[in-house]
N, CA, C and O atoms as a CHARMM CRD file, in Angstrom:
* protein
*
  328
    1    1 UNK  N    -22.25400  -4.76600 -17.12800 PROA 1      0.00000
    2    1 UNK  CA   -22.59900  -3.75900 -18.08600 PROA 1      0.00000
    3    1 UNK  C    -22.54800  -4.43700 -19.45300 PROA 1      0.00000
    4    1 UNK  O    -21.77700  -5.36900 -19.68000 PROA 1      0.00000
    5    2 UNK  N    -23.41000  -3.92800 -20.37100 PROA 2      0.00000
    6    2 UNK  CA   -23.64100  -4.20800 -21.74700 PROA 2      0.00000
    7    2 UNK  C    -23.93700  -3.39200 -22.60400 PROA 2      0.00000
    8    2 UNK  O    -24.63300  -2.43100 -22.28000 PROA 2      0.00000
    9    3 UNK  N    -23.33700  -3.60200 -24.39300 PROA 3      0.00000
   10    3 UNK  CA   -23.67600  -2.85900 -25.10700 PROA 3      0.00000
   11    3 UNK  C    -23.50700  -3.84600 -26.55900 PROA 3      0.00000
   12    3 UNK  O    -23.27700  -5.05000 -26.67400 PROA 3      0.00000
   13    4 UNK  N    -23.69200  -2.93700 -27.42300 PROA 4      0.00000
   14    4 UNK  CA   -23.63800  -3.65100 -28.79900 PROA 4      0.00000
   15    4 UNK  C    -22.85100  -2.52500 -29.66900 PROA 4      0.00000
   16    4 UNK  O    -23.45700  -1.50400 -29.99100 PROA 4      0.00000
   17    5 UNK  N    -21.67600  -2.69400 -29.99500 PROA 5      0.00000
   18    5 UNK  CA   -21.09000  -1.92200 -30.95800 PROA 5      0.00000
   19    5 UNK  C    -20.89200  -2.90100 -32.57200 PROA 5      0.00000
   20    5 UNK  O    -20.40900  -4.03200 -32.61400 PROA 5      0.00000
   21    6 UNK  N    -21.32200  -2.23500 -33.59700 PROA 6      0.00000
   22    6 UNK  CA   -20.66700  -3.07800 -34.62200 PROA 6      0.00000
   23    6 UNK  C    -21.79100  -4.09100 -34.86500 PROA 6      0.00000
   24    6 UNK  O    -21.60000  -4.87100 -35.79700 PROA 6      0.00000
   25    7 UNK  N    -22.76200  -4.18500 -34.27700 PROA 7      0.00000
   26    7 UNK  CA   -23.79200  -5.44400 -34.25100 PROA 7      0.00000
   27    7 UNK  C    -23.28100  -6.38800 -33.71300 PROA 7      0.00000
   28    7 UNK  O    -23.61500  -7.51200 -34.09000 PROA 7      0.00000
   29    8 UNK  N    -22.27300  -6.22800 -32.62400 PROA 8      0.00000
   30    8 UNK  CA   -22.00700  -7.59700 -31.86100 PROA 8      0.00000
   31    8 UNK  C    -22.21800  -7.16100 -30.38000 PROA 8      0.00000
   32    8 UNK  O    -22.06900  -6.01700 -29.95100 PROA 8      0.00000
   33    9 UNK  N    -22.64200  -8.41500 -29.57200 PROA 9      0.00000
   34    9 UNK  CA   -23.03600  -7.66400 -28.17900 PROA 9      0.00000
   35    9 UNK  C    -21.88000  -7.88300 -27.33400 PROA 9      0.00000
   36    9 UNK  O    -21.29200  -8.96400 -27.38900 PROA 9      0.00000
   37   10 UNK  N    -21.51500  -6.99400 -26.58900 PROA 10     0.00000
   38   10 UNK  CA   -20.50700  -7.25400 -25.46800 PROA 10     0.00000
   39   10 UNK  C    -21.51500  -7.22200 -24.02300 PROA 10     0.00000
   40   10 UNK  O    -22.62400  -6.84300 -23.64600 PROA 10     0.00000
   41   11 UNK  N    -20.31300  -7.88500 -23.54500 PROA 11     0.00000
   42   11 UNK  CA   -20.94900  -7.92300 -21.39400 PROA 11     0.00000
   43   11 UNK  C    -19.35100  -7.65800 -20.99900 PROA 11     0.00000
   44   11 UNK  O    -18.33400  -8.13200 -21.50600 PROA 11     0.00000
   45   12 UNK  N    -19.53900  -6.60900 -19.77000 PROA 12     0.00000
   46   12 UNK  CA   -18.22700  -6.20900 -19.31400 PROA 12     0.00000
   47   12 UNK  C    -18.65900  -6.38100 -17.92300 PROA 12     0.00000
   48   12 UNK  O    -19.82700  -6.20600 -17.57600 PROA 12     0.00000
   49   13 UNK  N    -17.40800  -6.83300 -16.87200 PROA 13     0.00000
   50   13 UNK  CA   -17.72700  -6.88700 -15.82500 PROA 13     0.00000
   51   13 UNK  C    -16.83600  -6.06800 -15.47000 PROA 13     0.00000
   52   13 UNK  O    -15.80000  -6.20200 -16.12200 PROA 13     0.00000
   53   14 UNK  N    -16.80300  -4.92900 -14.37000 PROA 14     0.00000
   54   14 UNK  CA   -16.10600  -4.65200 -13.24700 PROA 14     0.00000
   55   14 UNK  C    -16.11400  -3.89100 -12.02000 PROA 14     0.00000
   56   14 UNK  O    -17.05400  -3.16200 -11.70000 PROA 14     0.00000
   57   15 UNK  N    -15.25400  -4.02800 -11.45500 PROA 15     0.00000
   58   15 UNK  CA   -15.51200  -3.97000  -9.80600 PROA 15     0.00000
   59   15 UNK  C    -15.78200  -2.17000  -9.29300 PROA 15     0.00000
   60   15 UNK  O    -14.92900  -1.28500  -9.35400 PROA 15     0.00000
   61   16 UNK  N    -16.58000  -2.09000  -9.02100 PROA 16     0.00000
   62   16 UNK  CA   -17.18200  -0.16000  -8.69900 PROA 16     0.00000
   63   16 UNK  C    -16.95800  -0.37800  -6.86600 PROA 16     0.00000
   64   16 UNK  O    -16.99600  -1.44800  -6.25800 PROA 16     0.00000
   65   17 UNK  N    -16.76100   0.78900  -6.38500 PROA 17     0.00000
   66   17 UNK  CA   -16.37000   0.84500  -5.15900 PROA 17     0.00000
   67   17 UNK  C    -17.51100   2.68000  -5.15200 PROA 17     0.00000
   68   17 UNK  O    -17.46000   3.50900  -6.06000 PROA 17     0.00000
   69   18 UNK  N    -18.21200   2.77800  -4.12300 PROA 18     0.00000
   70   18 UNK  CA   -19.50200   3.76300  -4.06100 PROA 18     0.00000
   71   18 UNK  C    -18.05700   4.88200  -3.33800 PROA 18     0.00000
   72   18 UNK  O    -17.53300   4.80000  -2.22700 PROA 18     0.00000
   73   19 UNK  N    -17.83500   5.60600  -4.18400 PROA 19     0.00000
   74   19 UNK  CA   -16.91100   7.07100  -3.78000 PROA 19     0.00000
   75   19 UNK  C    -17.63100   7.77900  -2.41700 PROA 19     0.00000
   76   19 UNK  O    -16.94100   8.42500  -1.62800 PROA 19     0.00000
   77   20 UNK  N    -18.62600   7.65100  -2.28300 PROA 20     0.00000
   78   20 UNK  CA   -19.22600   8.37900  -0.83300 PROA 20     0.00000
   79   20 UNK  C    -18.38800   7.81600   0.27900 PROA 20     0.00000
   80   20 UNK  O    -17.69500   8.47400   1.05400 PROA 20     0.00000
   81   21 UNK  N    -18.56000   6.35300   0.25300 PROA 21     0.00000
   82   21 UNK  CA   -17.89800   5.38000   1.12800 PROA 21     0.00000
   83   21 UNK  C    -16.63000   5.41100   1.11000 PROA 21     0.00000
   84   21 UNK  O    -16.02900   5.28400   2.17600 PROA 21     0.00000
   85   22 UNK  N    -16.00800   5.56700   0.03800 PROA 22     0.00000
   86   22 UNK  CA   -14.30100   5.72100  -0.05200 PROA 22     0.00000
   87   22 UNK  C    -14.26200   6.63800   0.94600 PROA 22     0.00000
   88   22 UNK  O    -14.10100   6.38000   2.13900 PROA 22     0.00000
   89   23 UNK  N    -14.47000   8.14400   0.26300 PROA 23     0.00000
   90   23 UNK  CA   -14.31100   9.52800   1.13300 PROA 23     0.00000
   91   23 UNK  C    -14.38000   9.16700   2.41100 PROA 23     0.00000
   92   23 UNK  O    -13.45500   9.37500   3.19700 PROA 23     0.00000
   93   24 UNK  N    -15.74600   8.45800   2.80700 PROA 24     0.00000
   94   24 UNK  CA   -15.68600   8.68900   4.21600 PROA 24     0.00000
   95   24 UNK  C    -14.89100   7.60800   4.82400 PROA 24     0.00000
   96   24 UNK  O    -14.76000   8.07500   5.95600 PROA 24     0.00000
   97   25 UNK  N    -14.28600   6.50700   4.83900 PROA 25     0.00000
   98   25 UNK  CA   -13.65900   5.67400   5.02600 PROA 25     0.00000
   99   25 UNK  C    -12.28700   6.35800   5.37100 PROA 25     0.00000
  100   25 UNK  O    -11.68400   6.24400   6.43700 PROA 25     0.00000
  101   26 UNK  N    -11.82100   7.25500   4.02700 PROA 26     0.00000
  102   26 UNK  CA   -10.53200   7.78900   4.63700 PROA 26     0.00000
  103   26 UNK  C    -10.48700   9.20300   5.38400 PROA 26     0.00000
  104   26 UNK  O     -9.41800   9.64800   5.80100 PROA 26     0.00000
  105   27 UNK  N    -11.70000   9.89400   5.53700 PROA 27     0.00000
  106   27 UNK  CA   -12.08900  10.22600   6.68300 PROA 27     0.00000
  107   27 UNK  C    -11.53900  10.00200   7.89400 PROA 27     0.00000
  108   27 UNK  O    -10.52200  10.44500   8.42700 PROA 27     0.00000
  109   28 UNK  N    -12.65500   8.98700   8.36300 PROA 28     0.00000
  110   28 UNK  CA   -12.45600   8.01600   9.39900 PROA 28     0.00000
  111   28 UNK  C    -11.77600   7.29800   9.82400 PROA 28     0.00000
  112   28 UNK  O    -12.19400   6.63000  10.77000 PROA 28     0.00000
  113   29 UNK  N    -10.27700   7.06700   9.29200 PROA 29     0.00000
  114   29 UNK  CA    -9.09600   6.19400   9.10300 PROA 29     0.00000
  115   29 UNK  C     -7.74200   7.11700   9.84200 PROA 29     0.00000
  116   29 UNK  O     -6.80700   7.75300   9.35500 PROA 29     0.00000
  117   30 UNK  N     -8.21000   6.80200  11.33600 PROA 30     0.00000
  118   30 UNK  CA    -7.27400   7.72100  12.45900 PROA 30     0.00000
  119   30 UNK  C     -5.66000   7.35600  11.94100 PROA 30     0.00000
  120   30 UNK  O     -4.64600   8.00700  12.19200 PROA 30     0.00000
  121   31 UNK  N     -5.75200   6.42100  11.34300 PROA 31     0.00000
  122   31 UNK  CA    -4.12100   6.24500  10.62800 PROA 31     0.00000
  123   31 UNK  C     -3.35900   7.29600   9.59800 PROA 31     0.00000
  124   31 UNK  O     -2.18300   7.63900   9.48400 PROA 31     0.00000
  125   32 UNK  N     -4.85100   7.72400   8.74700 PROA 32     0.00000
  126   32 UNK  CA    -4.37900   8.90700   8.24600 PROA 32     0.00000
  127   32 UNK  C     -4.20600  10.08300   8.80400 PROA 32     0.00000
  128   32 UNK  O     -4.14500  11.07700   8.08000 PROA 32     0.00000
  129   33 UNK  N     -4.12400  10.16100   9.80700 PROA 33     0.00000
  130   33 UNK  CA    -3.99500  11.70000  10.69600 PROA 33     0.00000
  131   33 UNK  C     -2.94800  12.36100  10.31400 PROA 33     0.00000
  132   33 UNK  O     -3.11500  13.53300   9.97700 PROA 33     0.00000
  133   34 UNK  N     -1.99900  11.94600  10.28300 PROA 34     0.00000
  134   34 UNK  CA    -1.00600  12.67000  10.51600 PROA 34     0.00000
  135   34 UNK  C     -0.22000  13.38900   8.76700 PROA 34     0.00000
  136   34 UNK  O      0.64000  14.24400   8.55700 PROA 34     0.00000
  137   35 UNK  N     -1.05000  12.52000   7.84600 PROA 35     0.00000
  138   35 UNK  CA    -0.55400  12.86000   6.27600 PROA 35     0.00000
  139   35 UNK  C     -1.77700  13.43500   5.81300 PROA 35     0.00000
  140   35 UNK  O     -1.73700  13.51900   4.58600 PROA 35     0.00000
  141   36 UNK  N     -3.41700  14.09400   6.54100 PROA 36     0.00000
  142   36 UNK  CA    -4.37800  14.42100   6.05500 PROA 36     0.00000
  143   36 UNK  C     -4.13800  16.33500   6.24300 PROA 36     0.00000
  144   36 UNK  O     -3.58400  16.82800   7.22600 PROA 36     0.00000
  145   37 UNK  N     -4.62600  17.05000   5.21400 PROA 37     0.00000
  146   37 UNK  CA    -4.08100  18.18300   5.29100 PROA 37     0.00000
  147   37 UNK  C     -5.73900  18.95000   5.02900 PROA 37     0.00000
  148   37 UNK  O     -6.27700  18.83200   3.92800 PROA 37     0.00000
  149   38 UNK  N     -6.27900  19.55500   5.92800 PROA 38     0.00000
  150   38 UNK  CA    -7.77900  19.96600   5.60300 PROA 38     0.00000
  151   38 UNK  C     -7.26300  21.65400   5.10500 PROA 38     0.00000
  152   38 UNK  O     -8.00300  22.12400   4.24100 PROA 38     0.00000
  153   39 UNK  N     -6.63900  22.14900   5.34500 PROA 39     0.00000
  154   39 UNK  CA    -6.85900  23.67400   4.70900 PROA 39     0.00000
  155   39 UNK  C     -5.89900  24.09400   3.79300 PROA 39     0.00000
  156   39 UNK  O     -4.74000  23.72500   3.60200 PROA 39     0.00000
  157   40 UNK  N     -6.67800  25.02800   3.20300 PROA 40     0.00000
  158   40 UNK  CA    -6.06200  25.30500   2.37400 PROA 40     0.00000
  159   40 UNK  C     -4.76500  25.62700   2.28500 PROA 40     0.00000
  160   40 UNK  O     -4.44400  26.17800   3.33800 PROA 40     0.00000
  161   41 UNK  N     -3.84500  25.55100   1.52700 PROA 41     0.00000
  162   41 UNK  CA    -2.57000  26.32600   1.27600 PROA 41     0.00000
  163   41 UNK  C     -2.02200  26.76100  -0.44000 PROA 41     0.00000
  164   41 UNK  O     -2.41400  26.29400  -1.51000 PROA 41     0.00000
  165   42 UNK  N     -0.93200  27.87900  -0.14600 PROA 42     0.00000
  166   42 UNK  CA    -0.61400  28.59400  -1.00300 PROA 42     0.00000
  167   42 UNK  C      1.11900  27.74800  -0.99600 PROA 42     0.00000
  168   42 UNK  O      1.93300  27.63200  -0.07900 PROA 42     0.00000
  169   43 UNK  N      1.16100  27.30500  -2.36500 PROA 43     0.00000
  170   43 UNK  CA     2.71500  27.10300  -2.80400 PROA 43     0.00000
  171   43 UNK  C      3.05700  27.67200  -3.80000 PROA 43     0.00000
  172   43 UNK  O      2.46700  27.68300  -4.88000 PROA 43     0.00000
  173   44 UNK  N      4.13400  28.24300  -3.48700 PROA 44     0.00000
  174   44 UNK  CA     5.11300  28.95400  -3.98900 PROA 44     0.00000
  175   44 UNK  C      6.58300  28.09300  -4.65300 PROA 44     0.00000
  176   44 UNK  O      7.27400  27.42800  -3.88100 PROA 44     0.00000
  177   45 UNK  N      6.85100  28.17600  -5.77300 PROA 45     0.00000
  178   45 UNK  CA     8.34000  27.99600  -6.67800 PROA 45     0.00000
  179   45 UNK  C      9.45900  29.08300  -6.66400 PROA 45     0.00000
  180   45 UNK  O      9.72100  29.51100  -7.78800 PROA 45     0.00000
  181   46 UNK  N     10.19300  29.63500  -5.61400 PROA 46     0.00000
  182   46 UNK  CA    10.81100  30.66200  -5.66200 PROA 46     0.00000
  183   46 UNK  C     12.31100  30.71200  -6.35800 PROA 46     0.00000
  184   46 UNK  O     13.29600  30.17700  -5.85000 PROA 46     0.00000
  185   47 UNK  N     12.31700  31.21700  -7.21700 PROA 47     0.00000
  186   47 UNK  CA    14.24200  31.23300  -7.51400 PROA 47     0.00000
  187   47 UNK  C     14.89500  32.67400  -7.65600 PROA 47     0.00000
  188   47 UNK  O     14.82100  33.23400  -8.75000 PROA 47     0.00000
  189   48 UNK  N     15.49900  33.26200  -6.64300 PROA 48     0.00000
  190   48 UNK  CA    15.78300  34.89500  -6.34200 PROA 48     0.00000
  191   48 UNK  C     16.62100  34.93900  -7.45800 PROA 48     0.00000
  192   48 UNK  O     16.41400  35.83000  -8.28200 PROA 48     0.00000
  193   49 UNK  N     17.62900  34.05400  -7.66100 PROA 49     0.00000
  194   49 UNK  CA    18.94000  34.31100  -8.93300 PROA 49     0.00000
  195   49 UNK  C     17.70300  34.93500 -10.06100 PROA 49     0.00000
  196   49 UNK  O     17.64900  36.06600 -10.54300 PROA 49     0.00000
  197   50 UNK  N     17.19100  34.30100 -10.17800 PROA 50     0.00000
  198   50 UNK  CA    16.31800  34.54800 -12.26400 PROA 50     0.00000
  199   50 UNK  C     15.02000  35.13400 -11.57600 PROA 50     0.00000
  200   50 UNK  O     14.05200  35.16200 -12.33500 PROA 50     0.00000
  201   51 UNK  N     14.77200  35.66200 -10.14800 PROA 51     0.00000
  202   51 UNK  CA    13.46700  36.43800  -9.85400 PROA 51     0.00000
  203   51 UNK  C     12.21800  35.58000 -10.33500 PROA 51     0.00000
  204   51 UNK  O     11.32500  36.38900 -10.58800 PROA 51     0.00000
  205   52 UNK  N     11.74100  34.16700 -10.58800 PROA 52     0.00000
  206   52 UNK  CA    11.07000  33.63000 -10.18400 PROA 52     0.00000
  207   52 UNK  C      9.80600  33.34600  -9.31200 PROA 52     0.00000
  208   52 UNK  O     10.20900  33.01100  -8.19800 PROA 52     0.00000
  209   53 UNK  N      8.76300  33.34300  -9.35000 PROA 53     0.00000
  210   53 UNK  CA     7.95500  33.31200  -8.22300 PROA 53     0.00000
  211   53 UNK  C      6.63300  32.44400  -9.21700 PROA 53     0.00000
  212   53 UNK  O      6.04000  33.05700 -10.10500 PROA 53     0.00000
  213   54 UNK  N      6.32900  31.02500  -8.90600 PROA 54     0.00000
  214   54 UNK  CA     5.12900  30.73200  -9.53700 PROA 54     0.00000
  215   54 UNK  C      4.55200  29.51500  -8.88800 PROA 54     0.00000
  216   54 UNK  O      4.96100  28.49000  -8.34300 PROA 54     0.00000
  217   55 UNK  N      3.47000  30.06100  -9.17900 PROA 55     0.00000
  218   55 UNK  CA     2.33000  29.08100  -7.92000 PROA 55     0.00000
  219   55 UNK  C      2.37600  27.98500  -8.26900 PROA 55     0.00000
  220   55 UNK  O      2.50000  27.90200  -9.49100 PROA 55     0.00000
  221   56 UNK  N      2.31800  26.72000  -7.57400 PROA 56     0.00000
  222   56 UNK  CA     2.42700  25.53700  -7.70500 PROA 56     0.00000
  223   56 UNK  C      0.78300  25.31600  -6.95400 PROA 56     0.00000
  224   56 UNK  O      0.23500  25.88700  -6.01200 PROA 56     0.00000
  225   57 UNK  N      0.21100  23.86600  -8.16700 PROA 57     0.00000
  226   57 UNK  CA    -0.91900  23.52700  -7.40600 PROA 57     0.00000
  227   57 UNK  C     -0.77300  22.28800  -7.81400 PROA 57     0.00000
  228   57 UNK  O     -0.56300  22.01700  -8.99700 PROA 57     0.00000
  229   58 UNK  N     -0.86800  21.39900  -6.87000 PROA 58     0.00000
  230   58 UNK  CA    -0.52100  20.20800  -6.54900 PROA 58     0.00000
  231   58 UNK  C     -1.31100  19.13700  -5.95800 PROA 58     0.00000
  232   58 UNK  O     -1.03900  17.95300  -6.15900 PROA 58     0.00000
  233   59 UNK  N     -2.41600  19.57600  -5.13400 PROA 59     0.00000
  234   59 UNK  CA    -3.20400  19.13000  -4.30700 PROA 59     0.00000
  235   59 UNK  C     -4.54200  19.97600  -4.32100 PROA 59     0.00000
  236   59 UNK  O     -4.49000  21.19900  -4.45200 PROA 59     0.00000
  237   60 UNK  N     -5.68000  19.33600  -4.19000 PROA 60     0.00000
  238   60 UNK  CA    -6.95800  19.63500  -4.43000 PROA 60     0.00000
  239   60 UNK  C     -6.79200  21.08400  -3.54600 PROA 60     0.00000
  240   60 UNK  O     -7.09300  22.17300  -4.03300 PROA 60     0.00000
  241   61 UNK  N     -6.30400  20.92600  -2.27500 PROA 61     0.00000
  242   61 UNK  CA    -6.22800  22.00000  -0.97100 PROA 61     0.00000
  243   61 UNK  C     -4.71600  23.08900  -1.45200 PROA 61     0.00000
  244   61 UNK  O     -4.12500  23.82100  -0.65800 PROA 61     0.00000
  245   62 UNK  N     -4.50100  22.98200  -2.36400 PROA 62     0.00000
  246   62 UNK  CA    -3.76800  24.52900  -3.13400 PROA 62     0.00000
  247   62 UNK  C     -4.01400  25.07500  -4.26800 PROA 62     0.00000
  248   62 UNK  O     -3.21000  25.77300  -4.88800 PROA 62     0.00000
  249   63 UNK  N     -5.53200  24.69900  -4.74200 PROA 63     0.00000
  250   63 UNK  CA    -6.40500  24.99700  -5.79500 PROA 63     0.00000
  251   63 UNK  C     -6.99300  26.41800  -5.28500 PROA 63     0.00000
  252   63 UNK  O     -6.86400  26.93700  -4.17600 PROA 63     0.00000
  253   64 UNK  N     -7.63000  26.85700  -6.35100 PROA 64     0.00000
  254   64 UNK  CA    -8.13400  28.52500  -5.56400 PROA 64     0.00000
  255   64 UNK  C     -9.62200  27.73900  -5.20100 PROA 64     0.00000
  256   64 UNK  O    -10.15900  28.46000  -4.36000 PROA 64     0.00000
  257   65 UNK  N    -10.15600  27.02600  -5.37300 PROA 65     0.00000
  258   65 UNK  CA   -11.32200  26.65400  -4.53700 PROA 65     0.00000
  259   65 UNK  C    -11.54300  27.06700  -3.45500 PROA 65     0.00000
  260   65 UNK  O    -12.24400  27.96600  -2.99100 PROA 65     0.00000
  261   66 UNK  N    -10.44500  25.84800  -2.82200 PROA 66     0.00000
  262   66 UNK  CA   -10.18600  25.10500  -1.59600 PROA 66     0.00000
  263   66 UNK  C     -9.86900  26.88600  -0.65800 PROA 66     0.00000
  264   66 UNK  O    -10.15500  27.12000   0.51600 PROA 66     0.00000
  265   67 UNK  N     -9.27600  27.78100  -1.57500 PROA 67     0.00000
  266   67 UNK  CA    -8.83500  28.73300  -0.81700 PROA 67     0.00000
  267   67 UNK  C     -9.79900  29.80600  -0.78200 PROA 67     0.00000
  268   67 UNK  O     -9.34100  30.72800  -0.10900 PROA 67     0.00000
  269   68 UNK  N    -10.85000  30.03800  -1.19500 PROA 68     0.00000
  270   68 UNK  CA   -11.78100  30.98200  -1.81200 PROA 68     0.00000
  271   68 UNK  C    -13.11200  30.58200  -0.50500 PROA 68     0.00000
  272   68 UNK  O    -13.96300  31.34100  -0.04200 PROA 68     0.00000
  273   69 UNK  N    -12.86800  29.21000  -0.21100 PROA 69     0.00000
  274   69 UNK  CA   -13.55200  28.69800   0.82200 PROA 69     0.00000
  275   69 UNK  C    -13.03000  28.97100   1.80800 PROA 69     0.00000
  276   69 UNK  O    -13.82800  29.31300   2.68100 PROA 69     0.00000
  277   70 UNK  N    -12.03700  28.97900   2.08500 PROA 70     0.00000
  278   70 UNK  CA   -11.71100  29.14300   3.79400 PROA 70     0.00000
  279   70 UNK  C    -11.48800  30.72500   3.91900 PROA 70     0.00000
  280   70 UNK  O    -11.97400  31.17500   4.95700 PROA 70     0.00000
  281   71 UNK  N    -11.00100  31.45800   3.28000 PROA 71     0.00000
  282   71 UNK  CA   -11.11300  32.78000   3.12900 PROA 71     0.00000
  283   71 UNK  C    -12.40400  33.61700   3.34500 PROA 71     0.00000
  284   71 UNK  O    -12.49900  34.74800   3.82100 PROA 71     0.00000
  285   72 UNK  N    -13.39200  32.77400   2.87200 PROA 72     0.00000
  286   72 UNK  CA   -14.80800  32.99200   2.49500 PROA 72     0.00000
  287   72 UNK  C    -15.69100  32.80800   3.94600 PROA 72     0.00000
  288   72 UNK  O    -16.66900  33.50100   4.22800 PROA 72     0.00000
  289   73 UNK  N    -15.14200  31.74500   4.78400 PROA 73     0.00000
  290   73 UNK  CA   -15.66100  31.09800   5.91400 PROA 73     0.00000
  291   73 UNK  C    -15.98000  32.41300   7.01500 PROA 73     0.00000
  292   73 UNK  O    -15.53800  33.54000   6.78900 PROA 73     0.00000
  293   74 UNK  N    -16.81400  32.08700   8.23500 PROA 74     0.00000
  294   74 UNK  CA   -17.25400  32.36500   8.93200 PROA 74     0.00000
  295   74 UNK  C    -15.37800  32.62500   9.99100 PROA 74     0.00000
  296   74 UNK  O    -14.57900  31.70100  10.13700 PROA 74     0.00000
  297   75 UNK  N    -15.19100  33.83200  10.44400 PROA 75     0.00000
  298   75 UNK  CA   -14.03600  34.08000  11.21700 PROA 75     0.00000
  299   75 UNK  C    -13.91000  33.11000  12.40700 PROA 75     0.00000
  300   75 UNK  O    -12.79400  32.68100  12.70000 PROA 75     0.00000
  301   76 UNK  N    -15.31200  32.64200  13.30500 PROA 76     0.00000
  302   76 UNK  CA   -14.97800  31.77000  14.29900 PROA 76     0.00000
  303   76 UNK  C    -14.90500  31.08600  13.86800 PROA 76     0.00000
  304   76 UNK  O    -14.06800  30.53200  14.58100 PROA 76     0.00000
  305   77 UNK  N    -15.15000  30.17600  12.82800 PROA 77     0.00000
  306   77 UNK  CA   -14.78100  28.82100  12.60700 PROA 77     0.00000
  307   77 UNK  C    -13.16100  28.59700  12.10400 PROA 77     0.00000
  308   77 UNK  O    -12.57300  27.51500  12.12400 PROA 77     0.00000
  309   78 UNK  N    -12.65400  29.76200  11.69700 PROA 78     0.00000
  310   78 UNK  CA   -11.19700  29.86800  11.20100 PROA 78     0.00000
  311   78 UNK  C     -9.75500  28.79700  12.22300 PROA 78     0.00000
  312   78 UNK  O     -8.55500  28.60600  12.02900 PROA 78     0.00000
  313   79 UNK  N    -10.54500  28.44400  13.06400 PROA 79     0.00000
  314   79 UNK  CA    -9.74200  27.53800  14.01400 PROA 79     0.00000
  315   79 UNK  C     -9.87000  25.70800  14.39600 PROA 79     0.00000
  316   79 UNK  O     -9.24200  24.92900  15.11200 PROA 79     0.00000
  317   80 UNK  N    -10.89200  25.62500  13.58700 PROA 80     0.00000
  318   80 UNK  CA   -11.73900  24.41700  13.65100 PROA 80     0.00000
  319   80 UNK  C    -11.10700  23.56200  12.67000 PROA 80     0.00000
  320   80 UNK  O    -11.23800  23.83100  11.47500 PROA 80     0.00000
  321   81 UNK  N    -10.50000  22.66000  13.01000 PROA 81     0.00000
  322   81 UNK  CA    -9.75300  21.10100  12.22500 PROA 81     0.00000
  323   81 UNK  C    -10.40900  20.37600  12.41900 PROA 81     0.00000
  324   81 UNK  O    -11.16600  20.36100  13.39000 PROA 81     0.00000
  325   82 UNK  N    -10.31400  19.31800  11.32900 PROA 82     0.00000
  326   82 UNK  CA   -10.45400  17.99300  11.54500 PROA 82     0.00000
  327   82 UNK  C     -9.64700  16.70400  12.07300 PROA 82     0.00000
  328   82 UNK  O    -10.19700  15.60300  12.10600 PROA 82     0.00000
């Protein structure tokens, strides 16, 4: 990559990795099975002493997206993992 700021030219090199390929790589990476989490979930911060209750979002899959989608989904598919 190149540009000219200032009237001087720069060249930058660095290393790009195609995100399609990432995704599907860790996909496909039966090693991740067991730490890969496909549906959605709801977290909760509870503290009964001070009555407390507040949503924690932490992960792409406890976003209201992620949940607006599976909610949203077709009922037979409601059983279908990856």
């Amino acid at each position: 990559m190149s540009g000219t700021y200032q009237g001087k030219h720069f060249e930058f090199e660095f290393q790009y990795r195609d995100p399609w390929e990432y995704v599907l790589n860790l996909i496909q990476d039966k090693s991740l099975t067991s730490v890969s989490c496909w549906n959605s979930v709801r977290k909760l911060y509870c503290c009964s002493k001070e009555n407390i209750e507040d949503r924690i979002i932490d992960e792409p899959n406890t976003a209201d997206t992620w949940w607006e989608i599976d909610v949203s989904s077709n009922q037979s598919n409601k059983d279908i993992m990856c």
